[in-house]
N, C-alpha and C positions, 0 to 999 in steps of 0.2 A: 822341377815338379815331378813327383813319383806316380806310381799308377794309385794309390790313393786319393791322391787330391784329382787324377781325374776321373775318376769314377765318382766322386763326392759331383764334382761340376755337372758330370753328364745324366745324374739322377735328378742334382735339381732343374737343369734344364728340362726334364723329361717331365718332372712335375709340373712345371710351370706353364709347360706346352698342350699340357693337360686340362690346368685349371683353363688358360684361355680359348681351346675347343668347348669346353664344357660351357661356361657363359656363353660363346659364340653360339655354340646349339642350345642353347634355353634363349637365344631372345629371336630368336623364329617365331617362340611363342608367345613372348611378350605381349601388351595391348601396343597400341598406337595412339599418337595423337596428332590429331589433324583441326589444323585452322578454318569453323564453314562459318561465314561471314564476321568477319572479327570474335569468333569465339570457339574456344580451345572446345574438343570432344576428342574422345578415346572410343576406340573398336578393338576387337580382337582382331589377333593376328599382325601381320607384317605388311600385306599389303590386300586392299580391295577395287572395284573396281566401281566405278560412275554408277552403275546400273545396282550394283549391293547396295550402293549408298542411299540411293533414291528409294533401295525397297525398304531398306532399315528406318529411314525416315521417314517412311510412307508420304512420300510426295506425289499428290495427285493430281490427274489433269494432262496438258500436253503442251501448254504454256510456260516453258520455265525454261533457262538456258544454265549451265554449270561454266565455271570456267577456274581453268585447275593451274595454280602458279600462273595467273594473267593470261593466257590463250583459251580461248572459248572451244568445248569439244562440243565437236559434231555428234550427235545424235546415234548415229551410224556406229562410233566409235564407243560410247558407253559401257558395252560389255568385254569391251579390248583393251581400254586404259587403263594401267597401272595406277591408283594413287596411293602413296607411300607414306612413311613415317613422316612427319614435319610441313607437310606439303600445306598449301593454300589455295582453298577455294571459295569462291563467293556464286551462289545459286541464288538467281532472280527470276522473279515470278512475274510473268504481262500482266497486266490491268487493263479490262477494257473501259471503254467509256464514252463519254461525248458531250 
């Protein structure tokens, strides 16, 4: 192997190392898509949090629990949790009655 063929190698790997930085930084910006109650929705961004979500959906009221990939967040934690690309939630709302 002469120093042409490796400088042919080491430019295309430098290209290639290139293109794949470059899709890696453009899907930061991507949309998302997140499963809330059996049904696919897209948000901006990469990731948000319980508390964006409820504002974007304008849920109203203080009777409603969220529960993200089957474990139910605390209340407390809403403005802390991460929920990500793919992720699954189901938000249920109390009924009173009698």
């Amino acid at each position: 192997m002469n120093r042409y063929d490796i400088n042919v190698k080491i430019q295309f790997f430098l290209k290639m190392y290139s293109v794949f930085l470059l899709y890696h930084h453009l899907g930061r910006f991507c949309n998302m898509k997140i499963v809330i109650n059996g049904i696919e929705k897209e948000f901006k961004g990469n990731k948000i949090t319980p508390q964006d979500l409820v504002n974007s959906l304008k849920i109203k009221g203080q009777r409603y629990a969220i529960e993200h990939n089957g474990e139910i967040i605390p209340r407390s934690d809403f403005a802390e949790r991460n929920i990500q690309d793919g992720d699954m939630l189901e938000i249920v709302g109390a009924v009173g009655g009698g």
